[in-house]
PDB file of the backbone (N, CA, C, O) and the ligand in Angstrom, with CONECT records:
HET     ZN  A 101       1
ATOM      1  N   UNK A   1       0.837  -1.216   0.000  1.00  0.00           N
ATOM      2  CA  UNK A   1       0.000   0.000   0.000  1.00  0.00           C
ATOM      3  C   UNK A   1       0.860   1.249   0.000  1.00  0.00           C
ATOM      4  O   UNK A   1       1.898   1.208   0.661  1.00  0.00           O
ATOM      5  N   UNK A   2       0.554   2.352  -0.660  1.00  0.00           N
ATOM      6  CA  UNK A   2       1.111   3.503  -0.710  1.00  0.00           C
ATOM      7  C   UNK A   2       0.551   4.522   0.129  1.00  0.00           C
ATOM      8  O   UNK A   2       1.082   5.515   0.626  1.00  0.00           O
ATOM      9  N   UNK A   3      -0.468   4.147   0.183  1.00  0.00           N
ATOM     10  CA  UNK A   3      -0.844   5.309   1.194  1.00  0.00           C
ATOM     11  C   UNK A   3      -1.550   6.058   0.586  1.00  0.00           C
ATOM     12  O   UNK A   3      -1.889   6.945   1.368  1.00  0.00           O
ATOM     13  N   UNK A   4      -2.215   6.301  -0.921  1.00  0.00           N
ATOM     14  CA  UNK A   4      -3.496   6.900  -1.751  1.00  0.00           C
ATOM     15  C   UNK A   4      -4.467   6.737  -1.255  1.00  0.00           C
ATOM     16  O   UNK A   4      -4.370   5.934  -0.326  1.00  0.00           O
ATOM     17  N   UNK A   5      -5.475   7.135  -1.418  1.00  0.00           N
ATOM     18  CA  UNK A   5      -7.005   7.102  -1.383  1.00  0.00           C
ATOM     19  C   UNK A   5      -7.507   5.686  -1.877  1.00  0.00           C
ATOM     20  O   UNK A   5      -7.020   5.350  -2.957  1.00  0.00           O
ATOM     21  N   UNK A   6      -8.220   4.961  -1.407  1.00  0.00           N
ATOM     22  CA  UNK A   6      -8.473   3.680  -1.660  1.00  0.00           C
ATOM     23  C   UNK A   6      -9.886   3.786  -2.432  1.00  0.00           C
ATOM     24  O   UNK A   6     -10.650   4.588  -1.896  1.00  0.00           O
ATOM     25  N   UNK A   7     -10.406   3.121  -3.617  1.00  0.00           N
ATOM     26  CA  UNK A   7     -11.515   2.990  -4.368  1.00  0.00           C
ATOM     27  C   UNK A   7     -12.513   2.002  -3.889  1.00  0.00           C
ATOM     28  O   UNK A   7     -11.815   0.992  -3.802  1.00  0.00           O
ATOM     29  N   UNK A   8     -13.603   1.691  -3.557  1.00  0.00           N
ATOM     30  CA  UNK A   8     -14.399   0.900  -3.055  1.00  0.00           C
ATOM     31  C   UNK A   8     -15.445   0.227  -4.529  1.00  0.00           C
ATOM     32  O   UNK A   8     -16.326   0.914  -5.049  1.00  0.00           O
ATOM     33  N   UNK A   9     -15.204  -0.776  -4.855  1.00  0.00           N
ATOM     34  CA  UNK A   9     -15.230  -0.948  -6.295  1.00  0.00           C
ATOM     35  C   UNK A   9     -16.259  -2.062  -6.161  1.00  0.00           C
ATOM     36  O   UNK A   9     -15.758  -2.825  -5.335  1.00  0.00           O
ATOM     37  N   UNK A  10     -17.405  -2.543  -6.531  1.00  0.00           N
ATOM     38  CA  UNK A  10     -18.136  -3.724  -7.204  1.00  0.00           C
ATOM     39  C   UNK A  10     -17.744  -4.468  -8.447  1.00  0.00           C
ATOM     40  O   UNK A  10     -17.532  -3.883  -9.510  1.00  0.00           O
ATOM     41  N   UNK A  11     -17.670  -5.519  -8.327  1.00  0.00           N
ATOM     42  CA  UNK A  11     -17.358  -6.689  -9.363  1.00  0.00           C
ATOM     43  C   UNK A  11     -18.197  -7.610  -9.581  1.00  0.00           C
ATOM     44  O   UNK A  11     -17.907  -8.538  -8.825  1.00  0.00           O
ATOM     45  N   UNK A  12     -19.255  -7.914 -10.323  1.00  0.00           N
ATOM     46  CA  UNK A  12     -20.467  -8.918 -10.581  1.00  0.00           C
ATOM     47  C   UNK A  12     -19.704 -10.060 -11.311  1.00  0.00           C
ATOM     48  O   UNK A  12     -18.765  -9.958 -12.100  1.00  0.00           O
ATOM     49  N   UNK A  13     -20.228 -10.984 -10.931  1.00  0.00           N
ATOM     50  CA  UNK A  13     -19.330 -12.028 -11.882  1.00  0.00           C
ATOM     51  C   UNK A  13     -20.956 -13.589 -11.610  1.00  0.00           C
ATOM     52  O   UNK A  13     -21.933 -13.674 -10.866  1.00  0.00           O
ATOM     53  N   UNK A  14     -20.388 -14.413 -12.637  1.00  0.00           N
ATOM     54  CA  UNK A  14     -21.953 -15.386 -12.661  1.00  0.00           C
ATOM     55  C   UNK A  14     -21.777 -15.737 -14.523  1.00  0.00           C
ATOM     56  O   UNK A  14     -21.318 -15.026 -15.416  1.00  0.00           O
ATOM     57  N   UNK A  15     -22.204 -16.748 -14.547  1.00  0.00           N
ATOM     58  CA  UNK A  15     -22.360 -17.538 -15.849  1.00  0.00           C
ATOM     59  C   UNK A  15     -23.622 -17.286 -16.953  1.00  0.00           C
ATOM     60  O   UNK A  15     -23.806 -17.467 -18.157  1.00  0.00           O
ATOM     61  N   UNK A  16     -24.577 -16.612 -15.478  1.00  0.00           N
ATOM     62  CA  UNK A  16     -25.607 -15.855 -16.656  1.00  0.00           C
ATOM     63  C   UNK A  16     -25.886 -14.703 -16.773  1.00  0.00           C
ATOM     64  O   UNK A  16     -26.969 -14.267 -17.166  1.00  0.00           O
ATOM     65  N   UNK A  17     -24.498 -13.788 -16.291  1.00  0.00           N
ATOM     66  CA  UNK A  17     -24.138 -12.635 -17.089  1.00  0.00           C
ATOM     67  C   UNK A  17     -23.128 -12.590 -18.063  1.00  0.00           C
ATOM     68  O   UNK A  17     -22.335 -11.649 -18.031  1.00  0.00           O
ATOM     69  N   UNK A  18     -23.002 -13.737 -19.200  1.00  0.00           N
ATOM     70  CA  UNK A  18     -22.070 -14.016 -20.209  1.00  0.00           C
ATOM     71  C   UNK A  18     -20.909 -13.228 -19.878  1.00  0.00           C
ATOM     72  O   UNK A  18     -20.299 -13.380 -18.820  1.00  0.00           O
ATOM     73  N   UNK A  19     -20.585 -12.374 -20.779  1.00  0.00           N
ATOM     74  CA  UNK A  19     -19.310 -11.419 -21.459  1.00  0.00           C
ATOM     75  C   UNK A  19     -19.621 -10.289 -20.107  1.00  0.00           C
ATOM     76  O   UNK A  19     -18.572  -9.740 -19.769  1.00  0.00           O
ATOM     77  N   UNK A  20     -20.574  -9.941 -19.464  1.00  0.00           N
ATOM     78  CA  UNK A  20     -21.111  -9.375 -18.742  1.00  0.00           C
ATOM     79  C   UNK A  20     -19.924  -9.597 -17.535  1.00  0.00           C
ATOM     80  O   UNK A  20     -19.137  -8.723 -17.171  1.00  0.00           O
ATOM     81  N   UNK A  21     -19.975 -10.556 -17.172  1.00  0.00           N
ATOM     82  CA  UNK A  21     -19.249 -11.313 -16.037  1.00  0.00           C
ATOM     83  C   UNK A  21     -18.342 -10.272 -15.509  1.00  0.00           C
ATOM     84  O   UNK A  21     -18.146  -9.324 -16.271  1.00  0.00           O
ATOM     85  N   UNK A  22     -17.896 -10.257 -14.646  1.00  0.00           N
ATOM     86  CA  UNK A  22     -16.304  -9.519 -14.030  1.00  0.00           C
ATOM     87  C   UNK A  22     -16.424  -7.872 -14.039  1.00  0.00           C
ATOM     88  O   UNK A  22     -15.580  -7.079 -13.620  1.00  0.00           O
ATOM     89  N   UNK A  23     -17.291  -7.672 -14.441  1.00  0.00           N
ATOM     90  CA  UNK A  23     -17.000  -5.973 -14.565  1.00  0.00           C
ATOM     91  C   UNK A  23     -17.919  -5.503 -13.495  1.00  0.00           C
ATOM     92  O   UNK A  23     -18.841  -6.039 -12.880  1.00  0.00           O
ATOM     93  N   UNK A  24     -17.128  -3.818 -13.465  1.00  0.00           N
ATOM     94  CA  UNK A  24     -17.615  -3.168 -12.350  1.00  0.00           C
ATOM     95  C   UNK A  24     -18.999  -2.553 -12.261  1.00  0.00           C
ATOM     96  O   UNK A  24     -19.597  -2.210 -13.281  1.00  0.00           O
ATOM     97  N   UNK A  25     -19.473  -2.424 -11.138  1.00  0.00           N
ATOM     98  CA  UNK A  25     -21.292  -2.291 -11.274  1.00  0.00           C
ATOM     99  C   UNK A  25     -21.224  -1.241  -9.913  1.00  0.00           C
ATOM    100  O   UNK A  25     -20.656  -1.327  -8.824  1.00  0.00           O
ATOM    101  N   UNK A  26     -21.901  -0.444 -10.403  1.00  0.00           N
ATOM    102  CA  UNK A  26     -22.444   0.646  -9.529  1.00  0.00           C
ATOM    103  C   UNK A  26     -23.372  -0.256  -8.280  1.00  0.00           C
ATOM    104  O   UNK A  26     -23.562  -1.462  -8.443  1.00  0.00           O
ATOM    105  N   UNK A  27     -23.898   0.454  -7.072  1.00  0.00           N
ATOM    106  CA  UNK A  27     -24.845  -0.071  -6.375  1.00  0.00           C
ATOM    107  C   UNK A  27     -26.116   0.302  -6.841  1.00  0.00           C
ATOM    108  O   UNK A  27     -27.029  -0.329  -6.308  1.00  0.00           O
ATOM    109  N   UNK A  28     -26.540   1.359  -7.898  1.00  0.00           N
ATOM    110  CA  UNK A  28     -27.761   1.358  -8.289  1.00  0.00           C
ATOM    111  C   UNK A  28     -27.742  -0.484  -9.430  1.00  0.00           C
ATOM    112  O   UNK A  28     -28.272  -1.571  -9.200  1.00  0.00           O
ATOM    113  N   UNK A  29     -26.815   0.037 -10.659  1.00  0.00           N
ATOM    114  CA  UNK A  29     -26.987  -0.913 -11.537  1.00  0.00           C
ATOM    115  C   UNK A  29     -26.849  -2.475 -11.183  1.00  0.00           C
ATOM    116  O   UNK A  29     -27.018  -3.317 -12.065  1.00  0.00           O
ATOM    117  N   UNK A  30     -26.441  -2.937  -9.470  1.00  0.00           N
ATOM    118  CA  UNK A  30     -26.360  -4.141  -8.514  1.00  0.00           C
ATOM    119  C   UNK A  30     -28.191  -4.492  -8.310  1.00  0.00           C
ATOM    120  O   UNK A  30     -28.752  -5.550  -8.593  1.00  0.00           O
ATOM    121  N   UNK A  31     -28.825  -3.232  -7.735  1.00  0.00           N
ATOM    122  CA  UNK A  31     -30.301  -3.144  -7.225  1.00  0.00           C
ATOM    123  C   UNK A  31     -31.047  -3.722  -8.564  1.00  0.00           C
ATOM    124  O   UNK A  31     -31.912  -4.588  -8.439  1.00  0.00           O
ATOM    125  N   UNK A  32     -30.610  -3.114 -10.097  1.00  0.00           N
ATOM    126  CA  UNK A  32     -31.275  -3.209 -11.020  1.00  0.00           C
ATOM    127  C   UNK A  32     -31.557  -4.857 -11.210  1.00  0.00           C
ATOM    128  O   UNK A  32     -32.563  -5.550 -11.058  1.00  0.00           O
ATOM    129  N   UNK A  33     -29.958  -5.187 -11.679  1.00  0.00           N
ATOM    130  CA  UNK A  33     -29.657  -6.670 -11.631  1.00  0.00           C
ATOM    131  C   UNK A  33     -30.049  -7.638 -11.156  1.00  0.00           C
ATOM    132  O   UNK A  33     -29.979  -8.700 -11.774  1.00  0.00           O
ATOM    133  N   UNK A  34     -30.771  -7.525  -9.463  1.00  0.00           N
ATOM    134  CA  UNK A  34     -31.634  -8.337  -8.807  1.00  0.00           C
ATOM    135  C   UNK A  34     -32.405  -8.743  -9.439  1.00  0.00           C
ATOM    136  O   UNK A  34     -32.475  -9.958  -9.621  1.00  0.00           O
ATOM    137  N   UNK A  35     -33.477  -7.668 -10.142  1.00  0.00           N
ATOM    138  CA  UNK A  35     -34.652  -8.489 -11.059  1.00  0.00           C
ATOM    139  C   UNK A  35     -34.334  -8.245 -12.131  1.00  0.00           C
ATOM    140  O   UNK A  35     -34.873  -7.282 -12.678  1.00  0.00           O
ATOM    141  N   UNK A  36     -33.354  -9.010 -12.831  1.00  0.00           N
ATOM    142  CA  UNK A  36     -32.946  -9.367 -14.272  1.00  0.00           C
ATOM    143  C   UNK A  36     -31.826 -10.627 -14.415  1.00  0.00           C
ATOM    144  O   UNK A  36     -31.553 -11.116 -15.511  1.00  0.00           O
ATOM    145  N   UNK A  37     -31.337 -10.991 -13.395  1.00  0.00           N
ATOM    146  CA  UNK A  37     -30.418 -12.242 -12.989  1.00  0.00           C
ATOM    147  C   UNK A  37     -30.879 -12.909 -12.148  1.00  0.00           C
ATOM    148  O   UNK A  37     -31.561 -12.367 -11.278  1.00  0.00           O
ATOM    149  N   UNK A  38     -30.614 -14.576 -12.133  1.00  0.00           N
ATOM    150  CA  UNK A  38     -31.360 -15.442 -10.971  1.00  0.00           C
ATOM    151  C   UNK A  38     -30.347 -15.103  -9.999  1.00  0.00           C
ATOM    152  O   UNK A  38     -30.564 -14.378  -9.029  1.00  0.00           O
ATOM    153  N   UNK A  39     -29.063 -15.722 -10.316  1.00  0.00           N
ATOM    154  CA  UNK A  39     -28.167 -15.882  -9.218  1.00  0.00           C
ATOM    155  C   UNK A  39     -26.576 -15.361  -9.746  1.00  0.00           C
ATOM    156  O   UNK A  39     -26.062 -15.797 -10.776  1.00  0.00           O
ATOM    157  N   UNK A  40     -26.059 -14.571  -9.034  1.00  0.00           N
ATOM    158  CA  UNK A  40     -24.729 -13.705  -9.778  1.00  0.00           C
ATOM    159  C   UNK A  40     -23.621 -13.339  -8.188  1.00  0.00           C
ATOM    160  O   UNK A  40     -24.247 -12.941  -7.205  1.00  0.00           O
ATOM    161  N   UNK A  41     -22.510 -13.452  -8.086  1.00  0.00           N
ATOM    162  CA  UNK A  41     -21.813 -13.619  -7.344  1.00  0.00           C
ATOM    163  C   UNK A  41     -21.166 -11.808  -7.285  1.00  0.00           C
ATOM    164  O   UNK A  41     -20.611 -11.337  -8.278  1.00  0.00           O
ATOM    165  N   UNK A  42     -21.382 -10.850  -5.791  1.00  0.00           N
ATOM    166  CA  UNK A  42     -20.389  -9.647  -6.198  1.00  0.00           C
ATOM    167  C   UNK A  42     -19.267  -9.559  -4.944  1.00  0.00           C
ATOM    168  O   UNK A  42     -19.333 -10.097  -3.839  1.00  0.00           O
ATOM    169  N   UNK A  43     -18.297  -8.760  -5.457  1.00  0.00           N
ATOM    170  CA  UNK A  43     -17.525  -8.645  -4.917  1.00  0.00           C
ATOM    171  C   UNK A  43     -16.948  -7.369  -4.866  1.00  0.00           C
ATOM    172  O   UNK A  43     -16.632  -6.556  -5.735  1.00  0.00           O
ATOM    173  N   UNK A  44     -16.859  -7.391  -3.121  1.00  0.00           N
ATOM    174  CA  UNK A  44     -16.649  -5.757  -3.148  1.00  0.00           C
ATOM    175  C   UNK A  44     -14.906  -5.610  -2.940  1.00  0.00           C
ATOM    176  O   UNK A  44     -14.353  -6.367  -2.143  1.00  0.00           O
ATOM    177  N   UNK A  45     -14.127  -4.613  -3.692  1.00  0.00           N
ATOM    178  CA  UNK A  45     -12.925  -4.768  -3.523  1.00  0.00           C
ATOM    179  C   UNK A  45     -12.456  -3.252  -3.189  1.00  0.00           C
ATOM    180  O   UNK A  45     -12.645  -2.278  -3.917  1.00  0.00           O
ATOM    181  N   UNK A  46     -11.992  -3.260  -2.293  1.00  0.00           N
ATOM    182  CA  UNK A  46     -10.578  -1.655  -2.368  1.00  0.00           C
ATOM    183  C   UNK A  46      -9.364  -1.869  -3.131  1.00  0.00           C
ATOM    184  O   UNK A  46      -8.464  -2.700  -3.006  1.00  0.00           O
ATOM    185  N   UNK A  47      -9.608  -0.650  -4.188  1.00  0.00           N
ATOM    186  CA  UNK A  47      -8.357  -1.005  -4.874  1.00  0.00           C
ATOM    187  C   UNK A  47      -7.929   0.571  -5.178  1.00  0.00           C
ATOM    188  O   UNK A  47      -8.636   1.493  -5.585  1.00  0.00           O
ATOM    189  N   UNK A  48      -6.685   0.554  -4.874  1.00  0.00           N
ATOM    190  CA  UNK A  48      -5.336   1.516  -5.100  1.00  0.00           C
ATOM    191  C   UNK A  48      -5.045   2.090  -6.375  1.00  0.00           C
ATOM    192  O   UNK A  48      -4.031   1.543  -6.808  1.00  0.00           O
ATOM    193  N   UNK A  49      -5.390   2.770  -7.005  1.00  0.00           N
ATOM    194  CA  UNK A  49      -5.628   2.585  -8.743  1.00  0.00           C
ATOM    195  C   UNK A  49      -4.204   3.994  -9.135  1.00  0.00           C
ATOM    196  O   UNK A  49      -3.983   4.435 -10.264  1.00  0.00           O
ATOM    197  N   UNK A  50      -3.506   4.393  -7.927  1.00  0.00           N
ATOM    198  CA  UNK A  50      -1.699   4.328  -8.007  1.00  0.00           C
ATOM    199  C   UNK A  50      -1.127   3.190  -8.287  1.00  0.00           C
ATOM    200  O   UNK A  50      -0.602   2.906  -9.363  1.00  0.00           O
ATOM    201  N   UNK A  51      -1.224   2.374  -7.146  1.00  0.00           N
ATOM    202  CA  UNK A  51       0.146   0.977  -7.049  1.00  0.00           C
ATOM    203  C   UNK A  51      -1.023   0.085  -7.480  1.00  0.00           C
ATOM    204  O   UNK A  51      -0.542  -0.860  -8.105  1.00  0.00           O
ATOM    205  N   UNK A  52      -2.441  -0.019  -7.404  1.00  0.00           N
ATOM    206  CA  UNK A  52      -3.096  -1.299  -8.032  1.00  0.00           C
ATOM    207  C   UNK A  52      -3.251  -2.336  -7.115  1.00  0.00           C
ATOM    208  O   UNK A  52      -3.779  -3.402  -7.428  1.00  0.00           O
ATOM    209  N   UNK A  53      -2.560  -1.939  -5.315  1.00  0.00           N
ATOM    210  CA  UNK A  53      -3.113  -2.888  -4.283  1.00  0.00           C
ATOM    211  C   UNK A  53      -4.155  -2.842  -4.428  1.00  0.00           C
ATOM    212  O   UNK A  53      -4.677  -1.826  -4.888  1.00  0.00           O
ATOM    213  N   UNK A  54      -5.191  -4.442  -3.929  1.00  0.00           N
ATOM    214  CA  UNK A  54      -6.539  -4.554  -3.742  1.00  0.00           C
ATOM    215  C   UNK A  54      -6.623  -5.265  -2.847  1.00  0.00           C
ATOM    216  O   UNK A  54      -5.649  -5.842  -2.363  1.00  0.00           O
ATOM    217  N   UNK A  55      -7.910  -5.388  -2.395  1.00  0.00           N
ATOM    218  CA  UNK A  55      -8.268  -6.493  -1.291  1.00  0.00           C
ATOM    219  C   UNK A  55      -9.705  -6.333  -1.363  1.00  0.00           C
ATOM    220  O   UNK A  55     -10.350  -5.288  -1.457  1.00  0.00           O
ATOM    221  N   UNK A  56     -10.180  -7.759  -1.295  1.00  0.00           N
ATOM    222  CA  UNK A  56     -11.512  -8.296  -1.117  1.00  0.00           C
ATOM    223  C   UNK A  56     -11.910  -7.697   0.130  1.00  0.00           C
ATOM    224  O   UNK A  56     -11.076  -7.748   1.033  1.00  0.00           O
ATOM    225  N   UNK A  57     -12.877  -7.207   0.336  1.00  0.00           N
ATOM    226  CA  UNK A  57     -13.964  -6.557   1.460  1.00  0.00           C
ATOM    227  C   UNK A  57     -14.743  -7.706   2.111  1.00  0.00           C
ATOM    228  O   UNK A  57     -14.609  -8.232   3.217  1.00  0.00           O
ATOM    229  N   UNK A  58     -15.883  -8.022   0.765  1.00  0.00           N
ATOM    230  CA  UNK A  58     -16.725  -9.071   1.077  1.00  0.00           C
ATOM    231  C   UNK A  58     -17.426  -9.580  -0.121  1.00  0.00           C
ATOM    232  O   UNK A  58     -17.418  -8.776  -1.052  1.00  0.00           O
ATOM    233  N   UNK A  59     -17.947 -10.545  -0.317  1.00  0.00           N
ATOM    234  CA  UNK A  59     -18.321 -11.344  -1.380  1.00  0.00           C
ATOM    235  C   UNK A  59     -19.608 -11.635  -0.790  1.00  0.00           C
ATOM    236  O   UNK A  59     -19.830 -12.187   0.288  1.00  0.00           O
ATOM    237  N   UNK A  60     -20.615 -11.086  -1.841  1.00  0.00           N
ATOM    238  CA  UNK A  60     -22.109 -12.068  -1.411  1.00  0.00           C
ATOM    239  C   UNK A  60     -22.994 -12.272  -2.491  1.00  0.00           C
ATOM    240  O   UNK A  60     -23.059 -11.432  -3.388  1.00  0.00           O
ATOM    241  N   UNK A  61     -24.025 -13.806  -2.512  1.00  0.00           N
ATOM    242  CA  UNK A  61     -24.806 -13.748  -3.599  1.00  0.00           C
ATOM    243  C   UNK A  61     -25.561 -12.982  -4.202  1.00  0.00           C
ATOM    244  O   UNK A  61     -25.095 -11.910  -3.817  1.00  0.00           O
ATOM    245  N   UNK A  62     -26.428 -12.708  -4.901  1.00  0.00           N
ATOM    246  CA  UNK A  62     -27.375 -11.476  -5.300  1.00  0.00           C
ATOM    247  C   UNK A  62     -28.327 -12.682  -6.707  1.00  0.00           C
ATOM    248  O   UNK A  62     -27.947 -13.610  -7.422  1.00  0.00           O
ATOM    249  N   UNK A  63     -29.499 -12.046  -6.517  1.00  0.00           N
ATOM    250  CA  UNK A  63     -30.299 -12.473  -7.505  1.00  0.00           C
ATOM    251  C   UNK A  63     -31.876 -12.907  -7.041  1.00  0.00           C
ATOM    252  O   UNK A  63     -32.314 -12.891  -5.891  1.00  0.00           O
ATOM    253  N   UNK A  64     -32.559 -13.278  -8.211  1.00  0.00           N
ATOM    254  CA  UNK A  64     -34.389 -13.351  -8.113  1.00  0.00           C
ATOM    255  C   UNK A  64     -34.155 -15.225  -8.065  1.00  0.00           C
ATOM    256  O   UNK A  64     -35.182 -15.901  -8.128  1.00  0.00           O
ATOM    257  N   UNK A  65     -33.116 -15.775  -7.981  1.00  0.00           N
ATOM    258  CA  UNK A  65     -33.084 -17.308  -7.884  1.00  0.00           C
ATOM    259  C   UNK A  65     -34.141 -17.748  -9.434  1.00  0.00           C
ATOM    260  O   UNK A  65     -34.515 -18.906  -9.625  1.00  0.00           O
ATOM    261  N   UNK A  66     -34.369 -16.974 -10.080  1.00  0.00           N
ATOM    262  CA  UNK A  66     -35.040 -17.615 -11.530  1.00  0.00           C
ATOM    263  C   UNK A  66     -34.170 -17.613 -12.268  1.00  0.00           C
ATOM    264  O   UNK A  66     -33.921 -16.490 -12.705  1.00  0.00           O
ATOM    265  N   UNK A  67     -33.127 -18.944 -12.886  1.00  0.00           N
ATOM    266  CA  UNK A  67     -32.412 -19.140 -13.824  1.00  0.00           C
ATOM    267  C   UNK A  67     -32.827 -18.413 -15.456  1.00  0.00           C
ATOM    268  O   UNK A  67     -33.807 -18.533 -16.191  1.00  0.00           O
ATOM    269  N   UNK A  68     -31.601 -17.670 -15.544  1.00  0.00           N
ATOM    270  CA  UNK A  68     -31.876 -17.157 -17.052  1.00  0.00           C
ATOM    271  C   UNK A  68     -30.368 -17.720 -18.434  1.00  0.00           C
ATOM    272  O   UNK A  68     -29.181 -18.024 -18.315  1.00  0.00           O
ATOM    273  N   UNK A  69     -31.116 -17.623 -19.340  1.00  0.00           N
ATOM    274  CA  UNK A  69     -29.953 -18.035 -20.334  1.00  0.00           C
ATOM    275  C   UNK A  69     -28.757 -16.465 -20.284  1.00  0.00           C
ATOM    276  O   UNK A  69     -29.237 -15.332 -20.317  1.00  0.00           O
ATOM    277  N   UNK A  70     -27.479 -16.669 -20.217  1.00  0.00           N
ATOM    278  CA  UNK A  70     -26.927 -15.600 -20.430  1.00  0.00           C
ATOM    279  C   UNK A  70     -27.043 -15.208 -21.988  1.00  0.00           C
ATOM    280  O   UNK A  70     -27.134 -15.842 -23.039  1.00  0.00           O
ATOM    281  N   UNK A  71     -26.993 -13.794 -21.603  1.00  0.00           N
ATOM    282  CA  UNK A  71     -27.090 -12.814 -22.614  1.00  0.00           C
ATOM    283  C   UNK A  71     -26.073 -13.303 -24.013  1.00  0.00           C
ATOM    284  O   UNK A  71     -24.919 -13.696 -23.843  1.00  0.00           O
ATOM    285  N   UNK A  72     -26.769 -13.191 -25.489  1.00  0.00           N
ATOM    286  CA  UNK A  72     -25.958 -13.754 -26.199  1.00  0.00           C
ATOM    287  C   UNK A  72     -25.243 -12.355 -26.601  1.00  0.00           C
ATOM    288  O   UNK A  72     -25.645 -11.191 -26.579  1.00  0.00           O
ATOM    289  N   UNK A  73     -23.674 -13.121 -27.081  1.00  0.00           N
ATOM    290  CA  UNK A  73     -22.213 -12.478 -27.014  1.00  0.00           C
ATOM    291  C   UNK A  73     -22.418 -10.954 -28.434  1.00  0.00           C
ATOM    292  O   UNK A  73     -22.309 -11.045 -29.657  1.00  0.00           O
ATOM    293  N   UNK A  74     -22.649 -10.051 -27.800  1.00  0.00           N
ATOM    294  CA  UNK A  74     -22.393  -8.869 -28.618  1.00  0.00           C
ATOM    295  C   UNK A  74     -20.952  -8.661 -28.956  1.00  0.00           C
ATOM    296  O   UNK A  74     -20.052  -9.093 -28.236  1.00  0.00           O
ATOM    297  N   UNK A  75     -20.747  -8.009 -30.038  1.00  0.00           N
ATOM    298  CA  UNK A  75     -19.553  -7.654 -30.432  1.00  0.00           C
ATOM    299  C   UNK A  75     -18.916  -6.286 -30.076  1.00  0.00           C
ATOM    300  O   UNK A  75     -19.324  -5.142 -30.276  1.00  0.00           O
ATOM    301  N   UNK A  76     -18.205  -6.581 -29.706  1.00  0.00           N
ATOM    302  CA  UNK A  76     -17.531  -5.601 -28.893  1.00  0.00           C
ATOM    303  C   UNK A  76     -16.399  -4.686 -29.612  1.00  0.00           C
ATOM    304  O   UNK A  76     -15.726  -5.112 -30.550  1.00  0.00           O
ATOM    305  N   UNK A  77     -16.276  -3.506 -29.124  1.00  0.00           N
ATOM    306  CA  UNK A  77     -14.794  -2.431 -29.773  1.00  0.00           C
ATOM    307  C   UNK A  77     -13.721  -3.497 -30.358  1.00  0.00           C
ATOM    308  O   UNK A  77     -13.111  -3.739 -31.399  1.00  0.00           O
ATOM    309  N   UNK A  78     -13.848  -3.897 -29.265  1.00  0.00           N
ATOM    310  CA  UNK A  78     -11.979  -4.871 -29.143  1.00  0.00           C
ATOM    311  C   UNK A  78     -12.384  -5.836 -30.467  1.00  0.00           C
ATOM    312  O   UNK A  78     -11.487  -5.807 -31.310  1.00  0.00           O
ATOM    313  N   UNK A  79     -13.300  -6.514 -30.767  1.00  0.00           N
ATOM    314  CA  UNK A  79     -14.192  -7.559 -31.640  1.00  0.00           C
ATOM    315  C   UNK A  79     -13.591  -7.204 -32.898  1.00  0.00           C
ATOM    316  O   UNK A  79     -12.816  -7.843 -33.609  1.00  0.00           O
ATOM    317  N   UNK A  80     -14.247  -5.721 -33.077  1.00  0.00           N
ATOM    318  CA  UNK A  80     -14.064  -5.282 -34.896  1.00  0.00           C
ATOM    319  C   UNK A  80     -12.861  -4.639 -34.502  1.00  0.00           C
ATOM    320  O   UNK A  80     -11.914  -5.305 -34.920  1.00  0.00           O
ATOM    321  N   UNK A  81     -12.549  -3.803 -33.984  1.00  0.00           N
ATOM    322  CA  UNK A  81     -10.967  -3.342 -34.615  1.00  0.00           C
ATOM    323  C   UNK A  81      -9.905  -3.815 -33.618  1.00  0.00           C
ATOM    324  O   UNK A  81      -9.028  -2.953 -33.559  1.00  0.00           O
ATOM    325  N   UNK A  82      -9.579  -5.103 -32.616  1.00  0.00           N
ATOM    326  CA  UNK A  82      -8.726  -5.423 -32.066  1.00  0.00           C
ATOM    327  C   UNK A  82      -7.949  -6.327 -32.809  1.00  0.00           C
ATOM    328  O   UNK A  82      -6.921  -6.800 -32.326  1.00  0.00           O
TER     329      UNK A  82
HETATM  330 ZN    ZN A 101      -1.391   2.446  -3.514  1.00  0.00          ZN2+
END
């Protein structure tokens, strides 16, 4: 640790948020997600975005428990011109 200001960051992650998976989610767009995902795993992390230390906070389930097909794979920036 350096001693910066620490970021308090959400991470959704789950198999039926496809490509979705791993990225960062506001606590409104977490609330939204409840009723649009059965079951999705988040994780709250502090991270140092000087030196890039992090650390897990806490991890908890989230979801309406009604299994959905994940979202099919849009094409992405990186897709067409990476
Ligand atoms: Zn740091």
């Amino acid at each position: 640790m350096c001693g910066k200001p620490l970021l308090t960051l959400s991470y959704a992650f789950g198999e039926q948020l496809g490509q979705y998976s791993g990225r960062i989610k506001s606590t409104a767009e977490l609330d939204e997600m409840q009723s649009n995902f059965g079951e999705y795993l988040v994780r709250v992390v502090e991270v140092c975005t000087s030196c890039r230390w992090n650390f897990m906070i806490r991890s908890f389930v989230l979801g309406d428990g009604v299994y959905r097909r994940p979202p099919r794979r849009q094409k992405t920036v990186e897709d067409i011109y990476g």
